[in-house]
C-alpha positions in Angstrom: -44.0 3.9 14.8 -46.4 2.8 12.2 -45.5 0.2 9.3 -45.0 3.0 7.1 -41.9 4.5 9.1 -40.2 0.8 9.8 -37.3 0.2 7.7 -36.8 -2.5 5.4 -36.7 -5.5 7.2 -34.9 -7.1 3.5 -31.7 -4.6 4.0 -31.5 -4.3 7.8 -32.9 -7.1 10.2 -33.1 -4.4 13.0 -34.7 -7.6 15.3 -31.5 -9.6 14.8 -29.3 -6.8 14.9 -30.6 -6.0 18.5 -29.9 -9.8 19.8 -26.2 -9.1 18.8 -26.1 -6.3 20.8 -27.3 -8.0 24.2 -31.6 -5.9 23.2 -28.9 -2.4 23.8 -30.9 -0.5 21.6 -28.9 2.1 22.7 -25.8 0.5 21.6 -27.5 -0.2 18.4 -28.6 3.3 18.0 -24.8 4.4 18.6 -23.5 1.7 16.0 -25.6 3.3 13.7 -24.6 6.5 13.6 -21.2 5.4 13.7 -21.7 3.4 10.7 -23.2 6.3 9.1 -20.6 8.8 10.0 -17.9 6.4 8.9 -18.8 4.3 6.0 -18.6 7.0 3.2 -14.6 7.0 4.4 -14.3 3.2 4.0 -15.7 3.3 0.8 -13.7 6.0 -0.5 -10.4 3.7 1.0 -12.4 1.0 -0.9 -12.2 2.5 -3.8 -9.0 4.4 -3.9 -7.6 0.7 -3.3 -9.3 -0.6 -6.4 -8.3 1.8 -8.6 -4.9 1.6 -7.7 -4.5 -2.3 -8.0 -4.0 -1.9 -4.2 -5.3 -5.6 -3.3 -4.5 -5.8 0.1 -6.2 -2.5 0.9 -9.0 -3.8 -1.0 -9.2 -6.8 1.3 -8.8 -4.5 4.1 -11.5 -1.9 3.5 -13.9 -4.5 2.2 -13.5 -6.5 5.2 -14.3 -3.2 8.0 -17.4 -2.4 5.4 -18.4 -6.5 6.1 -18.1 -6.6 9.7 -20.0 -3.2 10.3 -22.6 -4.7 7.9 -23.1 -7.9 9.3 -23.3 -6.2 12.9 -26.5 -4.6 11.4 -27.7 -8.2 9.8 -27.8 -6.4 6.3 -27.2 -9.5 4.5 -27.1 -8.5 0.9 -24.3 -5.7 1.3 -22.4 -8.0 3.7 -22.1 -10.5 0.4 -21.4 -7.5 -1.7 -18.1 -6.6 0.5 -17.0 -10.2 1.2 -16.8 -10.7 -2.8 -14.4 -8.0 -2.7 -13.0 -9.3 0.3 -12.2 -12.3 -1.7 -10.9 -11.0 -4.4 -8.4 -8.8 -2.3 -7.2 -11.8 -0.1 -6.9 -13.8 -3.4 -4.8 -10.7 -4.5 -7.1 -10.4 -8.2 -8.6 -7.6 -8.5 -10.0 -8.5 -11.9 -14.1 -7.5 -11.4 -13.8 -5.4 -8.3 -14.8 -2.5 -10.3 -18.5 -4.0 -10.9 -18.5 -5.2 -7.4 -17.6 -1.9 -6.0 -20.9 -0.8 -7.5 -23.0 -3.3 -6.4 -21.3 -2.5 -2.4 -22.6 1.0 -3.3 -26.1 0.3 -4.1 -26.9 -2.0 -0.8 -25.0 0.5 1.2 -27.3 3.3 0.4 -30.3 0.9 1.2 -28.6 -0.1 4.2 -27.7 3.9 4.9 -31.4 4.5 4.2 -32.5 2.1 6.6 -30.3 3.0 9.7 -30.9 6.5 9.1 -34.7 5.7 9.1 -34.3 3.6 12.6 -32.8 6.5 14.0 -35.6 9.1 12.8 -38.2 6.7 14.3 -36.6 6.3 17.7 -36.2 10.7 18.3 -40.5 10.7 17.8 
């Protein structure tokens, strides 16, 4: 793997990522594909929740989308979901809209990056 084919270290701290996993880079590699088989579902549960005033769901979804994020070190979209955490354990769902889109832009980063780690480790 050369430096062009790592992922973004900024989005994904793969090094960290594999500590939390005992160095199973297996494991890793299986959490990954996981995330990226499931994480377009628990952003659509996000954001059926949101538009529905549903602030408990909110608070659910948001808080699966944190934990599988910060399994993966990927800091920024791990803020992203614990604001709307937040606002679904505080029960306001004033904002969640704009926050919803800013979930949605570091998960695709974060998607990018995992799915970039797993077409570098099949070479």
């Amino acid at each position: 793997m050369n430096s062009s084919d790592t992922p973004d270290q900024s989005v994904v701290d793969f090094n960290r990522a594999l500590t939390r996993v005992a160095g199973d880079e297996s494991m890793l590699r299986e959490l990954a594909q996981i995330f990226l088989q499931e994480s377009p579902n628990w952003l659509d549960q996000l954001e059926e929740a949101i538009n529905e005033g549903e602030a408990n769901g909110a608070f659910r979804a948001a808080h699966d989308i944190k934990g599988s994020t910060e399994v993966f070190c990927a800091e920024s979209a791990a803020q992203a979901a614990k604001t709307i955490e937040r606002m679904g354990r505080q029960g306001e769902l004033e904002g969640a809209d704009e926050a919803l889109g800013a979930l949605k832009a570091e998960l695709v980063w974060v998607r990018n990056a995992l799915e970039q780690y797993l077409e570098a480790g099949q070479g």
